[in-house]
C-alpha positions in Angstrom: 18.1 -24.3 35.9 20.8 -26.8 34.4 22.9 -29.2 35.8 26.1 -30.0 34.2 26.8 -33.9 34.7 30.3 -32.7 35.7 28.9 -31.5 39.5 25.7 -34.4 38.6 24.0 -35.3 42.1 24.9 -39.3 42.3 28.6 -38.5 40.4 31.7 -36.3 40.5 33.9 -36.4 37.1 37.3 -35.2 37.4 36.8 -32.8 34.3 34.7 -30.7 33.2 33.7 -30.1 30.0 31.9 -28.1 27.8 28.3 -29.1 27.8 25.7 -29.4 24.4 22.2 -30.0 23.4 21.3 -33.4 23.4 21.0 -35.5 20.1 17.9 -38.0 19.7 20.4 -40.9 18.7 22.6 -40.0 21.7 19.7 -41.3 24.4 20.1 -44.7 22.8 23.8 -44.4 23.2 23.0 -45.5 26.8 23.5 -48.4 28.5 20.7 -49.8 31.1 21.7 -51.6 34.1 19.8 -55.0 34.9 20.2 -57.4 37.4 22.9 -57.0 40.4 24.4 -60.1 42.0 27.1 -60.0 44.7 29.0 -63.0 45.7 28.6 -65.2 48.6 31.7 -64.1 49.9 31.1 -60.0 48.7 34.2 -59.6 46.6 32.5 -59.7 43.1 29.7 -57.9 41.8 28.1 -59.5 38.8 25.4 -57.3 36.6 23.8 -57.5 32.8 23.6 -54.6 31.1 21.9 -54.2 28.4 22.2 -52.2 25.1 20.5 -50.9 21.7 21.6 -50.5 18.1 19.1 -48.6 16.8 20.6 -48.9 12.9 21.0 -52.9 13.0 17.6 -53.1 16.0 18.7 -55.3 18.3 18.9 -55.0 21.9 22.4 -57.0 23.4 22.3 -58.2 27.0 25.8 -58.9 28.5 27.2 -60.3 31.6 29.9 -57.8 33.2 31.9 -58.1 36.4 33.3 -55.6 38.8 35.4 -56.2 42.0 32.7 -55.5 44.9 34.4 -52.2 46.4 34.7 -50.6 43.0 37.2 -51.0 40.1 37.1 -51.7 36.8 34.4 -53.5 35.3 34.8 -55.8 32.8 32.8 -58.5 30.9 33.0 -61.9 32.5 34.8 -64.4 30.6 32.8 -67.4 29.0 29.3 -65.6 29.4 27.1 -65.6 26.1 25.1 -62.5 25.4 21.7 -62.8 26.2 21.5 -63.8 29.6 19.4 -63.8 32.3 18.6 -64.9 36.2 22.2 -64.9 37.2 22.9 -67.0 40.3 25.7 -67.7 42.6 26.1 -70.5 43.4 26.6 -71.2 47.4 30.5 -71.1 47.5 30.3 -68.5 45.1 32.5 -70.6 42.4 30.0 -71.1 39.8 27.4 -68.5 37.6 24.5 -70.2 36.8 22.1 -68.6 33.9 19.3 -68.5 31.8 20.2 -68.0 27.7 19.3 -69.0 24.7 17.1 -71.2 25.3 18.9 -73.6 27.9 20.2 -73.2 31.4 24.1 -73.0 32.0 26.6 -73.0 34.5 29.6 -71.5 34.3 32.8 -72.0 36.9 35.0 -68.5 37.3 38.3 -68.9 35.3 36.8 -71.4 32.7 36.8 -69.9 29.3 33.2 -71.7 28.2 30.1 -72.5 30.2 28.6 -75.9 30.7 24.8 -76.5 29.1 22.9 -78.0 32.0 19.9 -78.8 30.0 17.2 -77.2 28.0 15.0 -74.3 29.4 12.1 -73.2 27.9 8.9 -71.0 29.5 5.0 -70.9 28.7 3.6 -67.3 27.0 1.3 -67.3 29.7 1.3 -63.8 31.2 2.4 -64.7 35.3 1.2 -61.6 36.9 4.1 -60.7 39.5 6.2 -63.5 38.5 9.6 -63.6 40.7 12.7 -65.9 40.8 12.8 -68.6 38.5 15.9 -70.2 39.0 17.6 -71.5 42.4 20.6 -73.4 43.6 20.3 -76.1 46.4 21.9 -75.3 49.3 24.6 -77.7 49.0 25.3 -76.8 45.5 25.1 -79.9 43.9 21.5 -79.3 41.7 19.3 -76.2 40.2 15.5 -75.6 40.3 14.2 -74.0 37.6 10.3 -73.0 36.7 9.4 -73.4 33.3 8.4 -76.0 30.9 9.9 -79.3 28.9 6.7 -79.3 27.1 7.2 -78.6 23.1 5.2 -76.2 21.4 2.5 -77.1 19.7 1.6 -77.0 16.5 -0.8 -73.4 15.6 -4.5 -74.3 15.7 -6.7 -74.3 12.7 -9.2 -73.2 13.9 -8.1 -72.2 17.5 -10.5 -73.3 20.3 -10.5 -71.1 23.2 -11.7 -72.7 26.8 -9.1 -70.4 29.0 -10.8 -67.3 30.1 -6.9 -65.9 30.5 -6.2 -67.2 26.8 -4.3 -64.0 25.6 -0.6 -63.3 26.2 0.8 -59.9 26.2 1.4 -60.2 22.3 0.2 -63.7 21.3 -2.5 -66.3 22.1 -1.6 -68.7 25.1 0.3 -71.6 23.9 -1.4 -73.9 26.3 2.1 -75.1 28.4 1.9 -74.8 32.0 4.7 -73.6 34.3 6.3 -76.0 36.6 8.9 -77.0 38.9 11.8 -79.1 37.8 15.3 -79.9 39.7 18.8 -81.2 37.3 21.8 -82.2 38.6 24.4 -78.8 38.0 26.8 -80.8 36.0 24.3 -81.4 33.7 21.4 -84.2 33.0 18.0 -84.5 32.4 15.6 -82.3 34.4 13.0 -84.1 36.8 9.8 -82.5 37.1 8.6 -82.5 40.7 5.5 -80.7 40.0 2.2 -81.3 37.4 -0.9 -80.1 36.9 -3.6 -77.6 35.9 -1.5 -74.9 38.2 1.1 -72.9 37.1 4.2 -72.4 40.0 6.6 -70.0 39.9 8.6 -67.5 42.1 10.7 -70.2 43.8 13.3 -70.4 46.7 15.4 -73.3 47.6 17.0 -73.0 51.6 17.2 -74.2 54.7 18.0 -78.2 54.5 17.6 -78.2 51.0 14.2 -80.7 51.5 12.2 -78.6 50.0 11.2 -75.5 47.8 9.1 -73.5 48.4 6.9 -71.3 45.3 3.9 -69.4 44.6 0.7 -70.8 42.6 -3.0 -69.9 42.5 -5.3 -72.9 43.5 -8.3 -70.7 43.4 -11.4 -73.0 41.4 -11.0 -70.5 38.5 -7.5 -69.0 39.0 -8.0 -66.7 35.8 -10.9 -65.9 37.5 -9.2 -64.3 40.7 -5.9 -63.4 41.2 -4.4 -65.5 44.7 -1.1 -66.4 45.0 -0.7 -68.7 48.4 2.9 -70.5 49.3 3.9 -73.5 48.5 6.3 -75.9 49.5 7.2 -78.7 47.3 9.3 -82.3 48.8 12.4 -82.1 46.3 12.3 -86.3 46.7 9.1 -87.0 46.8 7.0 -84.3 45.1 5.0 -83.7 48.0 3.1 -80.5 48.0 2.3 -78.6 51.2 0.3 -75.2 51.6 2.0 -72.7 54.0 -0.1 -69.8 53.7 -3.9 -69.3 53.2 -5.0 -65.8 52.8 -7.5 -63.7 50.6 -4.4 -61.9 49.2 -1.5 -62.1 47.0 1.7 -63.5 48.6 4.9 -62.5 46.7 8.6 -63.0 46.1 9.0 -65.5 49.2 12.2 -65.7 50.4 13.8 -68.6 52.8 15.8 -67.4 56.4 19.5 -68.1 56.5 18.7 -70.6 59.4 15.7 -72.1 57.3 12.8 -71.0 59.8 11.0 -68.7 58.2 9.5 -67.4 54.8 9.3 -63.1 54.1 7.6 -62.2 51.5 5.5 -59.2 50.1 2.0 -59.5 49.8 -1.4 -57.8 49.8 -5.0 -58.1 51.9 -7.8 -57.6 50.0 -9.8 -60.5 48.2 -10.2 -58.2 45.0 -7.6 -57.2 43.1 -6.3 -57.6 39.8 -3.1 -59.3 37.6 -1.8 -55.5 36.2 -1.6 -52.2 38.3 -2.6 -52.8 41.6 -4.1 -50.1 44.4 -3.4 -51.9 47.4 0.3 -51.5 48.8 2.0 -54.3 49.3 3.7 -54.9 52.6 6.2 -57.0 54.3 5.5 -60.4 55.8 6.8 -63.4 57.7 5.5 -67.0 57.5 7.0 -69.4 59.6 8.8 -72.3 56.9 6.8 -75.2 59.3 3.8 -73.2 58.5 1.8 -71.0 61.0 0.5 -67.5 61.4 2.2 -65.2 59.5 2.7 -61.7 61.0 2.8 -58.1 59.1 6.1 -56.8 59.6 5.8 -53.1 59.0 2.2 -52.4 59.1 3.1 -48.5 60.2 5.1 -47.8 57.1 1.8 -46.4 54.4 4.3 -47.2 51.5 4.4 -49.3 48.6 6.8 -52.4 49.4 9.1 -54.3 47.0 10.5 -57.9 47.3 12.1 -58.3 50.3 15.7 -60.0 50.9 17.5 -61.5 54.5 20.2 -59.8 56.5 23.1 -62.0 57.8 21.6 -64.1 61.0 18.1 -64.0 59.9 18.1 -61.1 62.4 16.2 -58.7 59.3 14.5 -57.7 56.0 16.0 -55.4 53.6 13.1 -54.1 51.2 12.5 -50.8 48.6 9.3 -48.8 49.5 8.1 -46.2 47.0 7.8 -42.7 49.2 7.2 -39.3 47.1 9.2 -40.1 44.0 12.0 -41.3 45.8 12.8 -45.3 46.3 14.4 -45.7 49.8 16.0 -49.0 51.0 14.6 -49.9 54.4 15.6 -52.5 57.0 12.4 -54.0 59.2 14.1 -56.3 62.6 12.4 -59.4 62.0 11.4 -59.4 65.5 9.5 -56.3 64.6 10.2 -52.8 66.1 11.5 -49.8 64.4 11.9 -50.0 60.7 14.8 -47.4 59.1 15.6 -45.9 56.0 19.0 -47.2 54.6 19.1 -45.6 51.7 16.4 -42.0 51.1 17.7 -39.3 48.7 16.1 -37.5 46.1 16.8 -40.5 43.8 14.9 -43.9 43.1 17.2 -47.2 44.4 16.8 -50.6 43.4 17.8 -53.7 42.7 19.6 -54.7 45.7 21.9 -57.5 46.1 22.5 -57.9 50.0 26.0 -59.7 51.2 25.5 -63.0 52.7 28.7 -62.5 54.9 28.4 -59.2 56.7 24.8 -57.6 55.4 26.6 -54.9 52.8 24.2 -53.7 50.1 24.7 -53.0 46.2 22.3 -51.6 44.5 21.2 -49.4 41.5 20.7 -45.7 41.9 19.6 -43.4 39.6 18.5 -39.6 39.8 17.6 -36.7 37.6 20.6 -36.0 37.0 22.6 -39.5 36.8 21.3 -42.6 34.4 21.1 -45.9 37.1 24.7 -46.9 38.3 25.7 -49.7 41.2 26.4 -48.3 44.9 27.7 -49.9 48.0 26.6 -49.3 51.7 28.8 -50.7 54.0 27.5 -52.9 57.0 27.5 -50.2 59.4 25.7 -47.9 56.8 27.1 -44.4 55.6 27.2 -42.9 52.6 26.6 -44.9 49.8 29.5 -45.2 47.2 29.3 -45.7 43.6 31.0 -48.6 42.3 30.5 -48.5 38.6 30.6 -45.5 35.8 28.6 -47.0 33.1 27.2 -43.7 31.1 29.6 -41.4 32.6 31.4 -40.5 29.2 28.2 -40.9 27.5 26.3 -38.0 29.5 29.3 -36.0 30.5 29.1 -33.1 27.6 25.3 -33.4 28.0 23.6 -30.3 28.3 21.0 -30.9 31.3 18.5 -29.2 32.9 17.3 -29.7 36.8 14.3 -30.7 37.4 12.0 -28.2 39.8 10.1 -29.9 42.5 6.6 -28.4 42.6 3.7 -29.1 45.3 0.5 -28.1 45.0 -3.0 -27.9 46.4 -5.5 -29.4 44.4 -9.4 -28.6 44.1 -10.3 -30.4 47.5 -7.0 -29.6 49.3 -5.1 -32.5 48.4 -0.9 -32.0 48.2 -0.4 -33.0 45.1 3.2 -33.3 43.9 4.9 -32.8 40.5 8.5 -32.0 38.4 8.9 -29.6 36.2 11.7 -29.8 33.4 12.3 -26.1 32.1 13.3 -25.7 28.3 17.0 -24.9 27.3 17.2 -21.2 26.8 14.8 -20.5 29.6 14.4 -16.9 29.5 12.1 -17.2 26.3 8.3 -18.0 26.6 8.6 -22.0 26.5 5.6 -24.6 25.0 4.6 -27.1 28.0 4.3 -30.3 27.8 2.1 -32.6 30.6 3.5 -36.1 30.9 1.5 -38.3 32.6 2.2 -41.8 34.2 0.8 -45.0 33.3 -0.9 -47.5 35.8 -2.8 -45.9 37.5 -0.8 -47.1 40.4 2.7 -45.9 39.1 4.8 -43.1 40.0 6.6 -39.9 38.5 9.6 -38.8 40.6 13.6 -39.0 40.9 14.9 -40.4 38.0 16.7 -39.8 35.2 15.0 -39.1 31.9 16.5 -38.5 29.1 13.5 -38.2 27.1 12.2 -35.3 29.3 16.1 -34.0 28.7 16.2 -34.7 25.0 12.7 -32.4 25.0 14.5 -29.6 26.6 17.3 -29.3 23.8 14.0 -29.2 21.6 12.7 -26.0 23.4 10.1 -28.1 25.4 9.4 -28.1 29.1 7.9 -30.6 30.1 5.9 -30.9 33.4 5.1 -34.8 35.1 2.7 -34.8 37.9 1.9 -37.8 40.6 -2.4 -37.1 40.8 -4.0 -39.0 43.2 -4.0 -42.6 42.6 -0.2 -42.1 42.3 2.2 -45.1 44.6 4.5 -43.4 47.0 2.0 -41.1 49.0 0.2 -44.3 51.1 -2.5 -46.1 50.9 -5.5 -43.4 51.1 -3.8 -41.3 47.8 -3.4 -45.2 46.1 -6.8 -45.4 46.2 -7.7 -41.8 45.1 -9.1 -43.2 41.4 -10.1 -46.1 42.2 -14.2 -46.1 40.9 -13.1 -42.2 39.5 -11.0 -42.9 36.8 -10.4 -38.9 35.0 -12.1 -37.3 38.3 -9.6 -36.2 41.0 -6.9 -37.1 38.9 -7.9 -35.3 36.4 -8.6 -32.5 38.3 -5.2 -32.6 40.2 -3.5 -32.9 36.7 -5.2 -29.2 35.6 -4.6 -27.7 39.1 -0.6 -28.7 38.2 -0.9 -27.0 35.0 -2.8 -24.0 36.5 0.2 -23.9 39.5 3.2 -24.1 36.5 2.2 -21.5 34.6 0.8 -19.2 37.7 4.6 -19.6 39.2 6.4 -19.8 36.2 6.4 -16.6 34.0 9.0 -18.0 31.3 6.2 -20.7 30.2 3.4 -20.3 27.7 0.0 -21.1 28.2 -0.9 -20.7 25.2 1.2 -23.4 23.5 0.3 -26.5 25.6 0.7 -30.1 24.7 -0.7 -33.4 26.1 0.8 -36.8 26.2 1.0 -40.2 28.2 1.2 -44.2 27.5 -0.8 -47.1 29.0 -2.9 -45.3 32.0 -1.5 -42.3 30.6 -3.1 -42.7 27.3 -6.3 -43.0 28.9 -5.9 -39.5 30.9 -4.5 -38.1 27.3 -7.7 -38.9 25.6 -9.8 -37.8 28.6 -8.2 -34.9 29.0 -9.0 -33.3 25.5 -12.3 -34.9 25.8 -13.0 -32.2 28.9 -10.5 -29.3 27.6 -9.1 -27.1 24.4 -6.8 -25.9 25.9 -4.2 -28.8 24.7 -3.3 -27.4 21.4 -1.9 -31.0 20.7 -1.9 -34.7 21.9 -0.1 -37.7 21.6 -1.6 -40.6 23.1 0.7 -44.2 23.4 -1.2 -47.5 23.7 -4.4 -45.7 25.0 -8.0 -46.6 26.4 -10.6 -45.0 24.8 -13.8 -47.4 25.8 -13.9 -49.1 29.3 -16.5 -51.4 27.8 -14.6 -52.3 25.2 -11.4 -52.7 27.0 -12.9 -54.6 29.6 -13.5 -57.8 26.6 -10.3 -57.5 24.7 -7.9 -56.6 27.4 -5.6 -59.2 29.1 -6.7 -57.5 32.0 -10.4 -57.8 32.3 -9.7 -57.9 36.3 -8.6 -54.2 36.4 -11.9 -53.0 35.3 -14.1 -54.9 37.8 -11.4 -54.2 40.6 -10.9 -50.3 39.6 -14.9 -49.8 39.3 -15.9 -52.8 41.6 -18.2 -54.2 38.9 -18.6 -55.9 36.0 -19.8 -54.1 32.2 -22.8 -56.0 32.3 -24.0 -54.7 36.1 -26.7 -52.6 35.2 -25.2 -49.4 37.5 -21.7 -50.7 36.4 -22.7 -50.2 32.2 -23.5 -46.4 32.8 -20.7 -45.7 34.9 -17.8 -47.3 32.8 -19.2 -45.2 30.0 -19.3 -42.1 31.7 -15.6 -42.4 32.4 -15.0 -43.5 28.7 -13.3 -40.8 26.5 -15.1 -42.2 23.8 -18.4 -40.9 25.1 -16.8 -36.8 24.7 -15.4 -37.7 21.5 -18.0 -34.7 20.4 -16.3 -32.1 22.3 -12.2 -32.3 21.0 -10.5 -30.2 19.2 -7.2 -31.0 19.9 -5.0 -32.4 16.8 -3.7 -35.9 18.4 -1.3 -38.4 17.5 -1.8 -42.3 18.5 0.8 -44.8 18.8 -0.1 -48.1 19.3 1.4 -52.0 19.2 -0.1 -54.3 16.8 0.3 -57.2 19.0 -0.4 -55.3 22.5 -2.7 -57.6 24.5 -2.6 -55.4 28.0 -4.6 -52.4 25.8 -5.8 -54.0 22.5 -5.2 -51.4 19.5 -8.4 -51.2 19.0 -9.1 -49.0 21.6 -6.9 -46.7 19.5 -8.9 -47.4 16.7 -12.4 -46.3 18.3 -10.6 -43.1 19.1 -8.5 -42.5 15.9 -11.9 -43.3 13.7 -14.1 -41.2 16.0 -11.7 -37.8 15.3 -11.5 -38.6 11.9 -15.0 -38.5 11.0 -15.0 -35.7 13.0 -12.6 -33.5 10.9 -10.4 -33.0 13.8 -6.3 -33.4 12.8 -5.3 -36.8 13.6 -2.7 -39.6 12.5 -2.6 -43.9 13.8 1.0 -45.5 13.7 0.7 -48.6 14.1 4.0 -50.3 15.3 3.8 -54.2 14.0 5.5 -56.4 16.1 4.9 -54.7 19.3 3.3 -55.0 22.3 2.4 -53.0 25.4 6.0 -50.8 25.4 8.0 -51.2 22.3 10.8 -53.2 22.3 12.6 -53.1 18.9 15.2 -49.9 18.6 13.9 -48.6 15.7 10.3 -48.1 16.8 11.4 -46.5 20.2 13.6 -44.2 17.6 10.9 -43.4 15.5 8.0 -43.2 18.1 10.7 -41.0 20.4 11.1 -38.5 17.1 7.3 -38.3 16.3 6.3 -37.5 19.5 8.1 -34.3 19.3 7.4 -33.6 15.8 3.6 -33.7 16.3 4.5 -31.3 19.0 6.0 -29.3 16.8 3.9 -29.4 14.0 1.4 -27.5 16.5 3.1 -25.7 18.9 6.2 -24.6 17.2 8.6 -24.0 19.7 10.8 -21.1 19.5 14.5 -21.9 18.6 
């Protein structure tokens, strides 16, 4: 089925027009929406946006304003490209930001912004790192997290005492992350915290006295991952400890009235810095310190950072539920917790209005790239506010997205989308996507790489397999010590269910592909199959042994298999789920793409797998991306690894124009 963007689910365009295929260049004609700030006083909605020039490969980040019940939007005046953590400030007559290298202010009107002072950060990876920069409540300073120290100098040789000593693409540059507070007219930062800890994730409310942060005081914080608040005397530099708990607190945010601390945060004692099993929920500390209380214990979802309602009377929060992201509202008194926002689309961020509780927020469905959307107080129907890609996707030629659910081998419901081919009626080549993580989630969003594969003659089908968010706590754990078991088997019963249902697609031509976590299940799956006549695997584990020594996550394999590679029990099991160890049984021609510089999955796990096929004859290629990490980030290497994907696929399964 298609959808013409003219009658698009999230948008209504006054004309219609005549749709065509997609072009690869035209899904970098895009532009992706950032961060969404709504004044103090709701009448302006501030947002980045960011672009990419694939020809000169640069991405450009710009500041753009639009009047808060819709208009025009515009780029605000004075704001250099580049920038990040925009802030109101608490009249809402002042921008602060982060950019090129320093922190600014900018007042509305003025044609220039004022450089506050420096700003620099550590390398150091901050697992679940929140809001860096804050105003006090009075308006007069900032907070910032980050560092004044200089680099050093690169070191010949390097000594390595840090059992976290890797970045995401470098070696740790040995700076810790602290707190610091300038006047917002401009001075010299003073750094109200030291030390061996890194703090981050700040807040700056009530009386303005102090701030409160996250940091990990464990002996060996590298060692386990617990982030307790903080609160830190803006005078004096006084640190107090507001929560104590076995788990990971995160994003805190102060009350209105200054009494209390929400945040999201986890229970268990074992977890780990990258994709996390446990759901997070919502919380309440009180500011004086206290017992905290679990505000919506009865919702089984996956919770996101949570944000105040007017009055302190509420939380506003995203949960993860079945593909979708739904806004939901918790009474901080506890009670019944309600679903703001729940379509068949993913929402998020959300900017809530200090004067009468209104939300903005990003909303993006299969059908719409992400665009800003307002819900009155007293709820409704959202509205869209902004039109960002509208003339970019409006002659697109799209195709809707089929919502399957299935029964898998042990009667689990398994859900998954199918994307049919353009020109649907002839005998299309299939293509299985699969997520990374393990924890993340396929589901409601647009994708114009799925799209861009349908112009090609591709359909392309995404399944959630156990250990997928969104489906509660019980499914999050479904891989969890089974890493390619019940996922993999829910993964071949969605195949099995697509083509048993779906007469236009061929099971003869069917491809393989996935990045991260995803890579993993590519290279296990041809390890346990031929029936994948090709593969393309993107930043892949091939060795859990390996992995577990070069990875800046070591944690994930000793909290996913609740062991360590040297545990006798542990050894034999982390090989059994390695597809290295079936490297004797694929036939399947595959593809790897891989980061030089990628630190969460170290290309050499592609290189165990890549030299393993080779001298087994089987058809296989290595690109190697330099400069890249764990998702590439220069234009021209999303271009090129976007085109090669589907060219492999061709080569193999020759799709039928």
């Amino acid at each position: 089925m298609r959808i013409r963007p003219a009658v698009a689910l999230l948008f209504v365009f006054s004309v219609a027009v005549e749709a065509r295929p997609i072009r690869a260049e035209d899904v970098f004609a895009l532009e992706d929406l950032g961060e969404i700030q709504v004044s103090p006083g709701g009448g302006t909605v501030v947002f980045t946006v960011s672009t990419r020039d694939v020809k000169a490969n640069r991405v450009t980040t710009r500041l753009v304003q639009v009047p808060a019940a819709g208009g025009a939007a515009a780029p605000v005046p004075g704001a250099p490209e580049g920038v990040s953590s925009v802030r109101w400030s608490p009249d809402g007559s002042r921008l602060a930001f982060l950019a090129h290298d320093a922190l600014w202010v900018l007042r509305l009107g003025d044609a220039k912004p004022v450089r506050v002072c420096a700003y620099q950060h550590s390398n150091a990876f901050l697992s679940q790192a929140g809001n860096m920069l804050a105003w006090s409540p009075d308006g007069r300073q900032l907070a910032f997290a980050g560092t004044l120290d200089p680099v050093p100098p690169p070191a010949d040789p390097l000594v390595i005492t840090r059992m976290q000593y890797k970045t995401r693409t470098a070696m740790w540059d040995g700076r810790r992350t602290h707190l610091y507070v300038v006047p917002a007219g401009g001075g010299t930062p003073r750094a109200i915290t030291s030390g061996r800890f890194d703090e981050h994730s700040i807040d700056w409310g009530g009386d303005g006295a102090e701030i409160v942060f996250l940091s990990n005081h464990e002996p060996e914080p590298d060692a386990r991952l617990n982030y307790d608040i903080f609160a830190v005397n803006v005078a004096t530099g006084a640190v107090r400890q507001i929560t104590r708990t076995p788990g990971v607190e995160m994003n805190p945010a102060v009350s209105p009235d200054g009494r209390w601390i929400a945040y999201n945060a986890t229970k268990r004692d074992l977890t780990t810095i990258d994709s996390v099993a446990e759901d997070a929920h919502i919380w309440v500390a009180p500011f004086a310190g206290g017992a905290a209380r679990e505000l919506n214990a009865d919702l089984d979802r996956r919770c996101g950072a949570p944000q105040w309602t007017p009055g302190s009377r509420g939380l506003i929060y995203t949960a993860s539920d079945r593909g979708k992201t739904v806004i939901f509202r918790t009474p901080l008194a506890g009670g019944r917790t309600v679903a703001l926002v729940d379509r068949e689309a993913q929402a998020g961020p959300v900017s809530v209005s200090a004067k009468d509780g209104a939300l903005w927020f990003g909303m993006t469905d299969p059908a719409a790239p992400k665009e800003i959307f307002r819900l009155a107080a007293g709820g409704g129907q959202p509205q869209p506010i902004t039109s960002l890609n509208a003339a970019v996707v409006r002659d697109w030629d799209l195709v809707k997205p089929e919502t399957l659910r299935f029964r898998s081998f042990d009667g689990a419901e398994v859900e998954g989308w199918l994307y049919p081919a353009q020109g649907a009626t002839r005998l299309a080549p299939l293509l299985l996507s699969i997520h990374g993580g393990p924890h993340g989630m396929h589901g409601y969003a647009f994708n114009p790489g799925y799209q861009y594969g349908a112009t090609r003659g591709y359909a392309t089908l995404a399944i959630n397999p156990r250990g997928s968010s969104g489906y509660g706590q019980k499914f999050s754990d479904g891989c969890v010590n089974d890493w390619g078991g019940g996922d993999y088997q829910d993964l071949m019963a969605g195949v099995d269910y697509a083509l048993r249902t779906h007469a236009n697609l061929d099971g003869n031509r069917l491809g393989v592909m996935g990045g991260s976590y995803g890579g993993f299940m590519t290279n296990w799956v041809i390890t346990q199959t031929q029936r994948f006549k090709a593969a393309v695997a993107i930043a892949s584990l091939s060795n859990l042994i390996s992995f577990y020594a070069t990875s800046l996550y070591q944690d994930l394999v000793h909290t996913e298999f609740r062991g360590f590679p040297w545990d006798d029990d542990n050894f034999a099991r982390l090989w059994h789920w390695s597809p290295l160890r079936g490297v004797r049984n694929v036939t399947t021609p595959t593809l790897f793409l891989h980061g030089e510089s990628d630190n969460d999955v170290h290309i050499t796990q592609a290189e165990e797998m890549y030299t393993a096929l080779r001298r087994r004859g089987i058809e296989t290629e290595l690109v190697r991306y330099p400069r890249e990490g764990h998702g590439f980030h220069e234009p021209k290497h999303q271009f090129d690894s976007m085109q090669r994907e589907l060219a492999w696929m061709d080569r193999f399964l020759k799709p039928r124009q």
